[in-house]
HTML snippet that shows the backbone in 3Dmol.js (N, CA, C, O; Angstrom):
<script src="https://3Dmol.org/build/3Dmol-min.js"></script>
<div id="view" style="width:600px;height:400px;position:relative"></div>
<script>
const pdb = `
ATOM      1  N   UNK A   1       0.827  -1.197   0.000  1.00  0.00           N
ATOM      2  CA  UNK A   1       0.000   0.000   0.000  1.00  0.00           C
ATOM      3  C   UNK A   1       0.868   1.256   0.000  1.00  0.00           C
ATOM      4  O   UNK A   1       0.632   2.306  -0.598  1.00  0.00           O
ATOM      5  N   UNK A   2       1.741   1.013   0.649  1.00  0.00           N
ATOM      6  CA  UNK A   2       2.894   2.663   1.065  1.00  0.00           C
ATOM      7  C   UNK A   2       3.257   2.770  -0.385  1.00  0.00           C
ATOM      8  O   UNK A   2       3.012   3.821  -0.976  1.00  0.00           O
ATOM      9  N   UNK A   3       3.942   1.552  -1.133  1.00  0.00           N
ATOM     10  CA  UNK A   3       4.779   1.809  -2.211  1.00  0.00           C
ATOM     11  C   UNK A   3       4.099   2.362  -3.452  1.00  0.00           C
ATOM     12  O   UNK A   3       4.708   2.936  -4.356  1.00  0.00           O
ATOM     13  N   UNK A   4       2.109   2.032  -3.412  1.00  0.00           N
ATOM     14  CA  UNK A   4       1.514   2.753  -4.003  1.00  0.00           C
ATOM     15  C   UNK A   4       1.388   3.912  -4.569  1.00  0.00           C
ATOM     16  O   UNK A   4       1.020   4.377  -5.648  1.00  0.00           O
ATOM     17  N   UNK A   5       2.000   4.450  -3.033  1.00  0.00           N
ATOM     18  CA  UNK A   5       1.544   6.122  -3.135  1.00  0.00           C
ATOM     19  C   UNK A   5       2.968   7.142  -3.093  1.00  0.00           C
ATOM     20  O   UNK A   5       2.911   8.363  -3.233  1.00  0.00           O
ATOM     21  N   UNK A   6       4.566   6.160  -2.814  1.00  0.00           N
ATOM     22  CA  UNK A   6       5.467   6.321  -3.265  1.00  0.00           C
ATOM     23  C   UNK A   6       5.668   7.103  -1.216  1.00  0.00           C
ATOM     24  O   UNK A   6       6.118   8.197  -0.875  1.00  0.00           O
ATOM     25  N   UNK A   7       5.228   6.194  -0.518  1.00  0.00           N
ATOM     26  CA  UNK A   7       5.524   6.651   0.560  1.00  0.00           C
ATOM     27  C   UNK A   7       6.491   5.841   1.256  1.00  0.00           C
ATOM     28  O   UNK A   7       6.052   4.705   1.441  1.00  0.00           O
ATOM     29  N   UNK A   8       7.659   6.024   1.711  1.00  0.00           N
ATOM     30  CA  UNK A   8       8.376   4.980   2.857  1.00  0.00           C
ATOM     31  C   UNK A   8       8.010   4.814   3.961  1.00  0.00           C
ATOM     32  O   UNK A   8       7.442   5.680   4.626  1.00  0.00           O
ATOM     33  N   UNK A   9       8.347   3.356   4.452  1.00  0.00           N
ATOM     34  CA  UNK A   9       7.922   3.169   5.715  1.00  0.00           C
ATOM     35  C   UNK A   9       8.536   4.085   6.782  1.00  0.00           C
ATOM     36  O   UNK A   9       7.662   4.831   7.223  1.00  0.00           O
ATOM     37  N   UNK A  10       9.473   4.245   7.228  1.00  0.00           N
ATOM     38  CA  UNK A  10       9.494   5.650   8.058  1.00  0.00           C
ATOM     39  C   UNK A  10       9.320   6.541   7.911  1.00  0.00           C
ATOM     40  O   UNK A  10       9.960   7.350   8.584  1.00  0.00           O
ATOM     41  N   UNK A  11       8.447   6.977   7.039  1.00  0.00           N
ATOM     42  CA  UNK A  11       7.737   8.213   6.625  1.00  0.00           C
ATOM     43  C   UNK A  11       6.545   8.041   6.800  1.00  0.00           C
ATOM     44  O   UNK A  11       5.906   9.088   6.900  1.00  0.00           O
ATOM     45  N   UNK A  12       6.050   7.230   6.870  1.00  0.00           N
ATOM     46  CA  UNK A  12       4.448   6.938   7.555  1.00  0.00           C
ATOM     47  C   UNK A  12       4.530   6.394   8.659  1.00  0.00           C
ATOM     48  O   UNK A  12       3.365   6.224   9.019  1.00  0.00           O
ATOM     49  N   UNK A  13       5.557   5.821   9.813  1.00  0.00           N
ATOM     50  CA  UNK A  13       5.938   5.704  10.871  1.00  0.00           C
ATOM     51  C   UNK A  13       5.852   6.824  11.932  1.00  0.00           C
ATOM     52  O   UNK A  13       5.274   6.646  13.004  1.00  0.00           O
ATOM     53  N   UNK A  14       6.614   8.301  11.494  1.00  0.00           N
ATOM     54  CA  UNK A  14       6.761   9.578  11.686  1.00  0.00           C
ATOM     55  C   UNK A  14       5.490  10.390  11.785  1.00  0.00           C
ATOM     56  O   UNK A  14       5.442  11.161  12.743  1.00  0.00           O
ATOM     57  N   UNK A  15       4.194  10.348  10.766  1.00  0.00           N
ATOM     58  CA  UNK A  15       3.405  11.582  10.751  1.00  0.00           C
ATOM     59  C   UNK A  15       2.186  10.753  10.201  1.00  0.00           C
ATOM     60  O   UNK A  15       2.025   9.623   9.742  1.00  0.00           O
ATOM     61  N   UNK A  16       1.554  11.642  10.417  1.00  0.00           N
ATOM     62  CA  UNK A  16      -0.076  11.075   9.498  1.00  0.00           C
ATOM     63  C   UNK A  16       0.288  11.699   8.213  1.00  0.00           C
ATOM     64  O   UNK A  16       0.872  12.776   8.326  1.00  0.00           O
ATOM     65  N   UNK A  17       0.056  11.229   6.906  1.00  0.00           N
ATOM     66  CA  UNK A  17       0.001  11.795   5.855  1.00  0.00           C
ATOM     67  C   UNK A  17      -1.102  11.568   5.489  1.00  0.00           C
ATOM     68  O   UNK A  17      -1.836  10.771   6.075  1.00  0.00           O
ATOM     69  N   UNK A  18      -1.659  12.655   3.762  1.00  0.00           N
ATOM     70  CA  UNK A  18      -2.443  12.730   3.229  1.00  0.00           C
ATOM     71  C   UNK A  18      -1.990  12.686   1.738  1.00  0.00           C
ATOM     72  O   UNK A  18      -1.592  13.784   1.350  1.00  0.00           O
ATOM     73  N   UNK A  19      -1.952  11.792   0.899  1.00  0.00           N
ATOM     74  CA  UNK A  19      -1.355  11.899  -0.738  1.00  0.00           C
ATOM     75  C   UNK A  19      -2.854  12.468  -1.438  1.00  0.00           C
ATOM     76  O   UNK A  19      -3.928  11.871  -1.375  1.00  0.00           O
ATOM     77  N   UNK A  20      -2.608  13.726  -2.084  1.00  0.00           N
ATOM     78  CA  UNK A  20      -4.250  13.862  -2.622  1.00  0.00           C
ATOM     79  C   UNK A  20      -4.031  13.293  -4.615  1.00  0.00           C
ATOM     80  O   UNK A  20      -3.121  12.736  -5.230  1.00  0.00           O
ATOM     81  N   UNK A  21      -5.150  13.726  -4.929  1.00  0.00           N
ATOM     82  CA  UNK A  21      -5.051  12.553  -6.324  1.00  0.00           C
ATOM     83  C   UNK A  21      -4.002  13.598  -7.284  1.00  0.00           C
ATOM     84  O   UNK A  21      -4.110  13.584  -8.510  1.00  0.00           O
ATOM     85  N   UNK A  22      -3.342  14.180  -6.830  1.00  0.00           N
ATOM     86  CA  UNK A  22      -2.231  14.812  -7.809  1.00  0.00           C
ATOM     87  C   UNK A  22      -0.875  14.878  -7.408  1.00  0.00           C
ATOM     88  O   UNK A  22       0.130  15.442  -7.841  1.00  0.00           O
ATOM     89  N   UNK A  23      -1.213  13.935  -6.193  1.00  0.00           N
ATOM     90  CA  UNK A  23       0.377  13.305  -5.464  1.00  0.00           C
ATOM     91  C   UNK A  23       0.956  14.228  -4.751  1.00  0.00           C
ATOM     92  O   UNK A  23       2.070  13.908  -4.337  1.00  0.00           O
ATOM     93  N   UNK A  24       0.339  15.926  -4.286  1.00  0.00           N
ATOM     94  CA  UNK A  24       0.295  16.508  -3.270  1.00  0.00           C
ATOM     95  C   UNK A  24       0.634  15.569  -1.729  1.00  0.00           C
ATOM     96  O   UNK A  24       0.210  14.414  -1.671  1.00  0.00           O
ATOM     97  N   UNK A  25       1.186  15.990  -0.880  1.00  0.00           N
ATOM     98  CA  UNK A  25       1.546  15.405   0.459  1.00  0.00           C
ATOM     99  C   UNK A  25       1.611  16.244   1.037  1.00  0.00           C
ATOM    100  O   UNK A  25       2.299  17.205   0.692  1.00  0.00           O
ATOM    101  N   UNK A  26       0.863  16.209   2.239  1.00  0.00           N
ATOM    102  CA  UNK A  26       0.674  16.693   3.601  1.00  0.00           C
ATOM    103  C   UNK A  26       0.573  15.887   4.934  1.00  0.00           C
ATOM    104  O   UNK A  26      -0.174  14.925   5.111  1.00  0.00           O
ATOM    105  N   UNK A  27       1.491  16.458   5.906  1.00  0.00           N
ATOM    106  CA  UNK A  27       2.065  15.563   7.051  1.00  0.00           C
ATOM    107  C   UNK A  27       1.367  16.474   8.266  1.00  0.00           C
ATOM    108  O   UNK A  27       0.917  17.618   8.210  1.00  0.00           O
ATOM    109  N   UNK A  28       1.427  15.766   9.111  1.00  0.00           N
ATOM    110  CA  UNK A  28       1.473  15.954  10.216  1.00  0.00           C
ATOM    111  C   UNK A  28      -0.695  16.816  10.647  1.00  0.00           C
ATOM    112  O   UNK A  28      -1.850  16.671  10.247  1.00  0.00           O
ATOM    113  N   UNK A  29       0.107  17.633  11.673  1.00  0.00           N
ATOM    114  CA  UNK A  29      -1.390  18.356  11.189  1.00  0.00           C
ATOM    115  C   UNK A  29      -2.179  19.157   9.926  1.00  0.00           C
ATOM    116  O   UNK A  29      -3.344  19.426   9.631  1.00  0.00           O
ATOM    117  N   UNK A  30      -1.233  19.309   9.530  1.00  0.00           N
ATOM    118  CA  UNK A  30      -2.010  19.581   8.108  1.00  0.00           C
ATOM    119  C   UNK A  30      -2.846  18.385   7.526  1.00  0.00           C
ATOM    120  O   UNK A  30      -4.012  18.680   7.264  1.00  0.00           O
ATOM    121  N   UNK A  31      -2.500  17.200   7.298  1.00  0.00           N
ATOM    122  CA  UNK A  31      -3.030  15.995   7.227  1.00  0.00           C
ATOM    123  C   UNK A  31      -4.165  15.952   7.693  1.00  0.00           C
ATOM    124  O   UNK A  31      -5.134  15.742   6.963  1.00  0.00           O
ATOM    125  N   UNK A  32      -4.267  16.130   8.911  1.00  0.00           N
ATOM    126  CA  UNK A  32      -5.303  15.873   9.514  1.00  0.00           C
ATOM    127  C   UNK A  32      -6.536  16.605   9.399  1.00  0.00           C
ATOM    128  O   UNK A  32      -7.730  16.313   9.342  1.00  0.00           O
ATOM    129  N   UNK A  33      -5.720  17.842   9.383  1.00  0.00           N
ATOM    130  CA  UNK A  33      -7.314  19.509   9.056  1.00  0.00           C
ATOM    131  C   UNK A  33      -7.639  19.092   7.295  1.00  0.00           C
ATOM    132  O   UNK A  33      -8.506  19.647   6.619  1.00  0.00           O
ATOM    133  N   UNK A  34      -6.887  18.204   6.897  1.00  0.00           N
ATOM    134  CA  UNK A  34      -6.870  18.129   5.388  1.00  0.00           C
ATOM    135  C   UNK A  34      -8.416  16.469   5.423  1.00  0.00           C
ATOM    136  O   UNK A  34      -8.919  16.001   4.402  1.00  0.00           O
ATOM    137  N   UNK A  35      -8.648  16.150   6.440  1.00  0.00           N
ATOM    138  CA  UNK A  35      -9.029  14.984   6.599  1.00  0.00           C
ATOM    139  C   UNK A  35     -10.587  15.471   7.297  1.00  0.00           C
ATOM    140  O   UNK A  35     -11.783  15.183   7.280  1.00  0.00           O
ATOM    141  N   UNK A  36      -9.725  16.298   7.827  1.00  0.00           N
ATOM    142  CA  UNK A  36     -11.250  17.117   8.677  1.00  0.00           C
ATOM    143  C   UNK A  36     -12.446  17.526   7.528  1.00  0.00           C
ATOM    144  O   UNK A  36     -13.599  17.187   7.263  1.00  0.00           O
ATOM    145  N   UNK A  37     -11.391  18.501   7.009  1.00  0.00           N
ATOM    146  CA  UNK A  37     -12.293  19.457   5.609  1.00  0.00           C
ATOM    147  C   UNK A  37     -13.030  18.540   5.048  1.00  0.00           C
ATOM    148  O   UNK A  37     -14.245  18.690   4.922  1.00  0.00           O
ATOM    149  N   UNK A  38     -12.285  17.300   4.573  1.00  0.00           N
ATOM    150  CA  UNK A  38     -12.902  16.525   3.846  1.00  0.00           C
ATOM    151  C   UNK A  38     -14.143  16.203   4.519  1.00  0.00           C
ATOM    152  O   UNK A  38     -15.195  16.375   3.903  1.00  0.00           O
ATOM    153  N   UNK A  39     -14.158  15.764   5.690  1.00  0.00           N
ATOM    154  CA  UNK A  39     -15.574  14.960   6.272  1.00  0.00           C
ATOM    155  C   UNK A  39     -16.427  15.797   6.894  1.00  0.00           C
ATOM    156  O   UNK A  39     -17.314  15.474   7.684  1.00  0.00           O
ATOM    157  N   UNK A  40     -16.072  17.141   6.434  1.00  0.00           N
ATOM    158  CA  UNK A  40     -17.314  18.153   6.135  1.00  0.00           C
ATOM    159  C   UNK A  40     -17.760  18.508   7.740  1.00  0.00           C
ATOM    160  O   UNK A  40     -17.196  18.151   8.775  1.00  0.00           O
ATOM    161  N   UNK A  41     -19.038  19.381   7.559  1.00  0.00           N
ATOM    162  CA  UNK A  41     -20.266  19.798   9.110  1.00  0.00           C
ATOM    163  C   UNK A  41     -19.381  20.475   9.677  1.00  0.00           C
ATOM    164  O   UNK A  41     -18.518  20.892   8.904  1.00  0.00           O
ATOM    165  N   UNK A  42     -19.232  20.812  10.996  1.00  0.00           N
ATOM    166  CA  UNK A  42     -18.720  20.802  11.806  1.00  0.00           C
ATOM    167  C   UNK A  42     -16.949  21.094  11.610  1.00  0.00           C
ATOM    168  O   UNK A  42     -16.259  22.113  11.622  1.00  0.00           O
ATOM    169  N   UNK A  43     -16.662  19.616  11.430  1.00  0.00           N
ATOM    170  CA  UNK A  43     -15.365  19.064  11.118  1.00  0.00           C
ATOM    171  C   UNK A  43     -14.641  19.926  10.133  1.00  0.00           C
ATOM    172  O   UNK A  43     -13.439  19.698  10.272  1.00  0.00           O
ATOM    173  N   UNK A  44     -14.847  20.822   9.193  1.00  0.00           N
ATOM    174  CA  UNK A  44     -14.502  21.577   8.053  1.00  0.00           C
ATOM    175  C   UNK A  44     -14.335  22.979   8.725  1.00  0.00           C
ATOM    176  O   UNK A  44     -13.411  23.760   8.497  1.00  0.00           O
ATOM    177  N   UNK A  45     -15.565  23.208   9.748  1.00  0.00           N
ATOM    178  CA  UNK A  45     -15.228  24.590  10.412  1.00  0.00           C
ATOM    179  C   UNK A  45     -13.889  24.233  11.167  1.00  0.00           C
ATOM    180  O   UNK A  45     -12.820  24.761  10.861  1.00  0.00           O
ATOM    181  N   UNK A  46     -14.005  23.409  12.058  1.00  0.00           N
ATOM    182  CA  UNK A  46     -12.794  23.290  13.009  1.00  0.00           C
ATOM    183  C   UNK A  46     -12.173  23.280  11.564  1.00  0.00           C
ATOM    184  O   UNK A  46     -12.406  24.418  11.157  1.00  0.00           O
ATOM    185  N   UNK A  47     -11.559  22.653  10.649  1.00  0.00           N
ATOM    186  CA  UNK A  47     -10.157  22.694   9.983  1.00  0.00           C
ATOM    187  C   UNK A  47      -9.848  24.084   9.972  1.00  0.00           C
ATOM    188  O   UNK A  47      -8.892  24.549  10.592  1.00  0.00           O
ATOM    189  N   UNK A  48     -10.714  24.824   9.212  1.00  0.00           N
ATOM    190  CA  UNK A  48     -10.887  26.186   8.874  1.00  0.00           C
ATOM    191  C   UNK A  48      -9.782  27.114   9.847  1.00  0.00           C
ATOM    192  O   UNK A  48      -9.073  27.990   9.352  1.00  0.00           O
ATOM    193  N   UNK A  49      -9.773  26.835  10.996  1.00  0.00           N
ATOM    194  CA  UNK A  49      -8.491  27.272  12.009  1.00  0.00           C
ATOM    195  C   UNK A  49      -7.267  27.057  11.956  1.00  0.00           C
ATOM    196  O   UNK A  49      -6.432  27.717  12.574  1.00  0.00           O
ATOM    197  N   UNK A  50      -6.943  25.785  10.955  1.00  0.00           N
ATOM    198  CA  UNK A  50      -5.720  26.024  11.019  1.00  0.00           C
ATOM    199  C   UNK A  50      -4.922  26.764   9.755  1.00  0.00           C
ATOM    200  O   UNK A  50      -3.698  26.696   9.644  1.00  0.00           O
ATOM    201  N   UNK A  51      -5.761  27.466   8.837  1.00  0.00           N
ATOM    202  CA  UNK A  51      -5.623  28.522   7.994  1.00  0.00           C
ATOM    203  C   UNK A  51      -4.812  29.843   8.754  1.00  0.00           C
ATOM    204  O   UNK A  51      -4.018  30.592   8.185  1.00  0.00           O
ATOM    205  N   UNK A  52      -5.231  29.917  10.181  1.00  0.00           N
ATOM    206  CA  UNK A  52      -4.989  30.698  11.111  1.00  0.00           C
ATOM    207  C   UNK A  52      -3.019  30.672  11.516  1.00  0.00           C
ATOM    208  O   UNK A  52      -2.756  29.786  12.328  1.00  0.00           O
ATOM    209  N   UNK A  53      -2.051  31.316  11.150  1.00  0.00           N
ATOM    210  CA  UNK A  53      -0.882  31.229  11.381  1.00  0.00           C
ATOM    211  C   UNK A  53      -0.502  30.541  12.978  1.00  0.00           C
ATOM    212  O   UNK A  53      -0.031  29.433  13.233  1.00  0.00           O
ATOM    213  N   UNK A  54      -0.919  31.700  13.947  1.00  0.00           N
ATOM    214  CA  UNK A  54      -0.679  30.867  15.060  1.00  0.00           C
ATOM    215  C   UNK A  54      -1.526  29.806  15.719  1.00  0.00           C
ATOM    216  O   UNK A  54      -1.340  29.458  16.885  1.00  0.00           O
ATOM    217  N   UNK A  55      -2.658  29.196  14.772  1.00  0.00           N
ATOM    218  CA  UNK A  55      -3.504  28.101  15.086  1.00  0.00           C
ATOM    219  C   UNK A  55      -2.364  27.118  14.001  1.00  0.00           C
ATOM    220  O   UNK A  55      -1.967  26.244  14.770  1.00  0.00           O
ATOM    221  N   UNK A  56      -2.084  27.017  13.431  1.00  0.00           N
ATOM    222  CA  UNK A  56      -1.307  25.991  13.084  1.00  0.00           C
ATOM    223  C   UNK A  56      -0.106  25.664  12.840  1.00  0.00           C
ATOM    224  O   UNK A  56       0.241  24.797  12.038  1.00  0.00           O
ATOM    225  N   UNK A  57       1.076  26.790  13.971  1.00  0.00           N
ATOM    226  CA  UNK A  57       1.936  26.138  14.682  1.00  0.00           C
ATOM    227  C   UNK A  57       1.721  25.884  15.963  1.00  0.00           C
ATOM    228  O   UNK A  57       2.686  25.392  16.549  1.00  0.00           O
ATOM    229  N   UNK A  58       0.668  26.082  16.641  1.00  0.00           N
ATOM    230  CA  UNK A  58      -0.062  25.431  18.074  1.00  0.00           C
ATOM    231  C   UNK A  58      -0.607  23.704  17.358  1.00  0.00           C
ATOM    232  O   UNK A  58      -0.526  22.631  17.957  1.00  0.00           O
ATOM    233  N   UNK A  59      -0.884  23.823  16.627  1.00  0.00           N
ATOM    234  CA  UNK A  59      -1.220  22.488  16.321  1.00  0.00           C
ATOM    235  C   UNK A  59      -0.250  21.329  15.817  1.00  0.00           C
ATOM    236  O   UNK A  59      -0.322  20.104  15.916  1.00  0.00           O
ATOM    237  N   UNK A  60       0.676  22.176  15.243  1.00  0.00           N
ATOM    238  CA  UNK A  60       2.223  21.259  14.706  1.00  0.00           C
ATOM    239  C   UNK A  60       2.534  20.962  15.742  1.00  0.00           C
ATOM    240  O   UNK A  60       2.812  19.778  15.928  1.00  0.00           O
ATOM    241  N   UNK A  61       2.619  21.922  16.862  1.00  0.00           N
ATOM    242  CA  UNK A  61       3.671  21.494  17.998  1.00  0.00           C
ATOM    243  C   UNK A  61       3.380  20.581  18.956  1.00  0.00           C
ATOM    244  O   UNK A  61       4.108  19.945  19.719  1.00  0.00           O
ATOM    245  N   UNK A  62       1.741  20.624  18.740  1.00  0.00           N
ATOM    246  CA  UNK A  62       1.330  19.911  19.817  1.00  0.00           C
ATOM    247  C   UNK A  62       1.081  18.355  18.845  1.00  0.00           C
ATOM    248  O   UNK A  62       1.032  17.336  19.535  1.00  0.00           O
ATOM    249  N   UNK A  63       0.968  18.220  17.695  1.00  0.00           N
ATOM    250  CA  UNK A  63       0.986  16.517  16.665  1.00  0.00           C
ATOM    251  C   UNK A  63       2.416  16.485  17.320  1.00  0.00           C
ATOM    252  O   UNK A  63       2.600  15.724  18.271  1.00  0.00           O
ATOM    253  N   UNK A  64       3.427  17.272  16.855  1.00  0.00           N
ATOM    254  CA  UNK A  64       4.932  16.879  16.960  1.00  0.00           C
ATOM    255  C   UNK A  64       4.978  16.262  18.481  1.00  0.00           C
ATOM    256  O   UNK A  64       5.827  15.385  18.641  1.00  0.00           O
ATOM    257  N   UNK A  65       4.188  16.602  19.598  1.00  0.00           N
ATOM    258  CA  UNK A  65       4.666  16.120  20.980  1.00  0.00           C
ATOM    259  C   UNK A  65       4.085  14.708  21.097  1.00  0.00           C
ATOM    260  O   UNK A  65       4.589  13.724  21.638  1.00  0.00           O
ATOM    261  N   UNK A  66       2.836  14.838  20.427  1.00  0.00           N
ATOM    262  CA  UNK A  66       1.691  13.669  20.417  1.00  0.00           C
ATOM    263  C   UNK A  66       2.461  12.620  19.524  1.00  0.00           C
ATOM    264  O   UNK A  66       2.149  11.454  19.766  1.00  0.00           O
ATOM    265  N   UNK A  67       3.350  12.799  18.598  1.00  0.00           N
ATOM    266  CA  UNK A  67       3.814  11.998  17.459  1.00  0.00           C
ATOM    267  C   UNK A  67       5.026  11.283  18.289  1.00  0.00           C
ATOM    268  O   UNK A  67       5.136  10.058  18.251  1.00  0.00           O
ATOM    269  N   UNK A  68       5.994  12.146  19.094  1.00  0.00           N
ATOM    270  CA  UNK A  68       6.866  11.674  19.693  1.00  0.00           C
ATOM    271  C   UNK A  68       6.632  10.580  20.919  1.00  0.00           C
ATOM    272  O   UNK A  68       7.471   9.772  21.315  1.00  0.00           O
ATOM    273  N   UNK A  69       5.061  10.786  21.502  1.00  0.00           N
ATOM    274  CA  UNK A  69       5.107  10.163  22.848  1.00  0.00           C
ATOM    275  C   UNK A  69       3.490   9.156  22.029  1.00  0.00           C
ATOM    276  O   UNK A  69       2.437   9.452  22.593  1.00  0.00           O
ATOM    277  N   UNK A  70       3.384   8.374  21.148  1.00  0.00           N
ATOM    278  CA  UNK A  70       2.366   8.043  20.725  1.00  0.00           C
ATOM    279  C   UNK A  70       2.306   6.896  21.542  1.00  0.00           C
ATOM    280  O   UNK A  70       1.218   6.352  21.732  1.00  0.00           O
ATOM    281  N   UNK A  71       3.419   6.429  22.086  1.00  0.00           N
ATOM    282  CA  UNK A  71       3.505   5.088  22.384  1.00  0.00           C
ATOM    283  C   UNK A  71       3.011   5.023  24.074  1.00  0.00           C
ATOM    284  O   UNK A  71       2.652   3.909  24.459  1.00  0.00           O
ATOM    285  N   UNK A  72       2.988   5.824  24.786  1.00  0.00           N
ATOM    286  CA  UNK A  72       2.470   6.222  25.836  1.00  0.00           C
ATOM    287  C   UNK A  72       0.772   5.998  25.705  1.00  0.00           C
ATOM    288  O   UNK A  72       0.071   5.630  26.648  1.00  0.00           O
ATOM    289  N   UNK A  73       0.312   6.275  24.442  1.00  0.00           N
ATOM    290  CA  UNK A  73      -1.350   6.425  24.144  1.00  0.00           C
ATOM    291  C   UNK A  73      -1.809   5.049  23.979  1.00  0.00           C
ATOM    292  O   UNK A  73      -3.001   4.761  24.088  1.00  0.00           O
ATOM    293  N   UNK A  74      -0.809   4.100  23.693  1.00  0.00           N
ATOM    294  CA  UNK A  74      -0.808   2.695  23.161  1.00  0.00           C
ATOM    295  C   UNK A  74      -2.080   1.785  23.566  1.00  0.00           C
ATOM    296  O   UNK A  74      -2.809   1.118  22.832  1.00  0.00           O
ATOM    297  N   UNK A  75      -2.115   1.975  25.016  1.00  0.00           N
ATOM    298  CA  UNK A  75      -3.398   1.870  26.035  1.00  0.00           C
ATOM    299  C   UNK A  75      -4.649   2.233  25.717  1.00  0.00           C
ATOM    300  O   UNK A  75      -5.575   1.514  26.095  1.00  0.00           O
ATOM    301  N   UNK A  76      -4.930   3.513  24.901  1.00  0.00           N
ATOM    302  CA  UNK A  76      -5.739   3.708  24.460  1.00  0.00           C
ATOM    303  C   UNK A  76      -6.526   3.577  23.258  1.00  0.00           C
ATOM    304  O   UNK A  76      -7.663   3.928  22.943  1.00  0.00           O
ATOM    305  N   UNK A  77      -5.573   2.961  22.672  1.00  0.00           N
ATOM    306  CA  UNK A  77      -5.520   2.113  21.097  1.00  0.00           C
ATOM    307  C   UNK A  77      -5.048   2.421  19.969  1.00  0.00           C
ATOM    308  O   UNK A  77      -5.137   1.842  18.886  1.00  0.00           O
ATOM    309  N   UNK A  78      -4.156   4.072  20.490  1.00  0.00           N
ATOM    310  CA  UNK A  78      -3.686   4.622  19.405  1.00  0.00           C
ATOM    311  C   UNK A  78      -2.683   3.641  19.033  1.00  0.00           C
ATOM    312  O   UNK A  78      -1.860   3.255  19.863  1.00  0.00           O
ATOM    313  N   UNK A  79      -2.700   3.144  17.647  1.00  0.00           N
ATOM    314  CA  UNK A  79      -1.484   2.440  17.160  1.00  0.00           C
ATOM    315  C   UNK A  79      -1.446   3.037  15.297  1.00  0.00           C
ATOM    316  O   UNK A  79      -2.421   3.216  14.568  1.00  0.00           O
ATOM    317  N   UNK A  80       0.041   3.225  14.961  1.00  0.00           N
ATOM    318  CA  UNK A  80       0.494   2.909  13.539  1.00  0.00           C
ATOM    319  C   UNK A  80      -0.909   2.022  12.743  1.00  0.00           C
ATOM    320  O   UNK A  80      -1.358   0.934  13.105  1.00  0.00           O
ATOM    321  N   UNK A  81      -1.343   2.790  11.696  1.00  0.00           N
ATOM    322  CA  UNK A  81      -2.194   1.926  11.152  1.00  0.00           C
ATOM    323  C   UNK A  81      -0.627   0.312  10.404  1.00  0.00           C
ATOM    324  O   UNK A  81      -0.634  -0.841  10.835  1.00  0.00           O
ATOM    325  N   UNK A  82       0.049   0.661   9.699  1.00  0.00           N
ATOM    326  CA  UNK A  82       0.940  -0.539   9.458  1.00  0.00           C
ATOM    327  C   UNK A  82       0.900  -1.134  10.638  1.00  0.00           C
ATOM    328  O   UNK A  82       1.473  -2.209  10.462  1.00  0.00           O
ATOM    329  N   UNK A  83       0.570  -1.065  11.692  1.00  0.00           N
ATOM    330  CA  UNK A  83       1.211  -1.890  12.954  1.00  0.00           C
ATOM    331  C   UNK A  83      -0.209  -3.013  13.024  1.00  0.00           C
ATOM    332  O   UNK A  83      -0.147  -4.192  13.374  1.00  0.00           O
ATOM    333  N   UNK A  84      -1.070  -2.498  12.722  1.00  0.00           N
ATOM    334  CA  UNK A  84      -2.873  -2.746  12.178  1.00  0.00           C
ATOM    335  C   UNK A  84      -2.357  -4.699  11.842  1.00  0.00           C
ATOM    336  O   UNK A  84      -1.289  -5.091  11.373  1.00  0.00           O
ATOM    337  N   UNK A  85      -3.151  -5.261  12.137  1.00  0.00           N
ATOM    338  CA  UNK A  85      -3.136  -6.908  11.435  1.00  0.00           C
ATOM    339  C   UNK A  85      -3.476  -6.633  10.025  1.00  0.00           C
ATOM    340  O   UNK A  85      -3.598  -5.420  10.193  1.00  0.00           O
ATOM    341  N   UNK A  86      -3.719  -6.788   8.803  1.00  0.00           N
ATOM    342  CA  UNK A  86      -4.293  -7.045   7.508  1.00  0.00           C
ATOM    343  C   UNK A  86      -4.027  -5.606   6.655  1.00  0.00           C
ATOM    344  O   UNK A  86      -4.649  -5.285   5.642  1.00  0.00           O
ATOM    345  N   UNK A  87      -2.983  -4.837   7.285  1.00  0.00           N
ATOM    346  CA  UNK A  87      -2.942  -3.345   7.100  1.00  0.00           C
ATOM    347  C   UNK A  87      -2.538  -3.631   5.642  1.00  0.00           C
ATOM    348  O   UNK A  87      -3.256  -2.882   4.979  1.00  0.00           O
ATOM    349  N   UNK A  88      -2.009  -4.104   5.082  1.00  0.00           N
ATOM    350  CA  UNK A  88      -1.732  -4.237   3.878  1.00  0.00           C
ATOM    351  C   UNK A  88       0.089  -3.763   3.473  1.00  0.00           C
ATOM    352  O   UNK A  88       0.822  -4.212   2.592  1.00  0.00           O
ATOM    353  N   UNK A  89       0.382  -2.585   4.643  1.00  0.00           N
ATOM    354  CA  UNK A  89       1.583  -2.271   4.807  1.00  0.00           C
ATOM    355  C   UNK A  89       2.509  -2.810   4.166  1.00  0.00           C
ATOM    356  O   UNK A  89       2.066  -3.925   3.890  1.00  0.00           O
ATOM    357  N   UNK A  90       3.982  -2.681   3.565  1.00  0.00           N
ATOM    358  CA  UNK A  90       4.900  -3.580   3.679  1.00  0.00           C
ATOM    359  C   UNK A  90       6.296  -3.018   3.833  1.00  0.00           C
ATOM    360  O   UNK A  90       7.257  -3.777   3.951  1.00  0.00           O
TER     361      UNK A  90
END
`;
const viewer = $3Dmol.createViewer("view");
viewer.addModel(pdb, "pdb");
viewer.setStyle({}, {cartoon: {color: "spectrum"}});
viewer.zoomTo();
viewer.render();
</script>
């Protein structure tokens, strides 16, 4: 699946990405407000903030802390989708 989209495995280890259909890439929180927008209501206003300069290095910094200590969340089920059984990963 990674090699699909011309992504390496420690590069999807590192950040959430988003490949859009013109092979655009976006990491980290951008990814995510990029994921938001998409699923619309609500979810599109919140992205809408991180258009905001100091709303989205408050949000980098705080993925970047969340990205570093993910494994602490482990308990809570946050895991690596590759880490996933049937993830397709390789």
């Amino acid at each position: 699946m990674l090699q699909r989209y011309g992504v390496a495995r420690d590069e999807a280890d590192r950040s959430a990405l988003v490949v859009g259909s013109a092979g655009q890439r976006l990491g980290g929180a951008a990814a995510l407000n990029r994921v938001l927008d998409e699923i619309g209501g609500g979810w599109r206003t919140a992205a809408k903030a991180y258009r905001l300069r100091p709303i989205a290095l408050l949000e980098e910094a705080l993925y970047g802390w969340f990205a570093r200590h993910r494994s602490r969340f482990s308990r809570l089920g946050v895991t690596p989708e590759c880490d996933e059984p049937g993830s397709g990963c390789a």
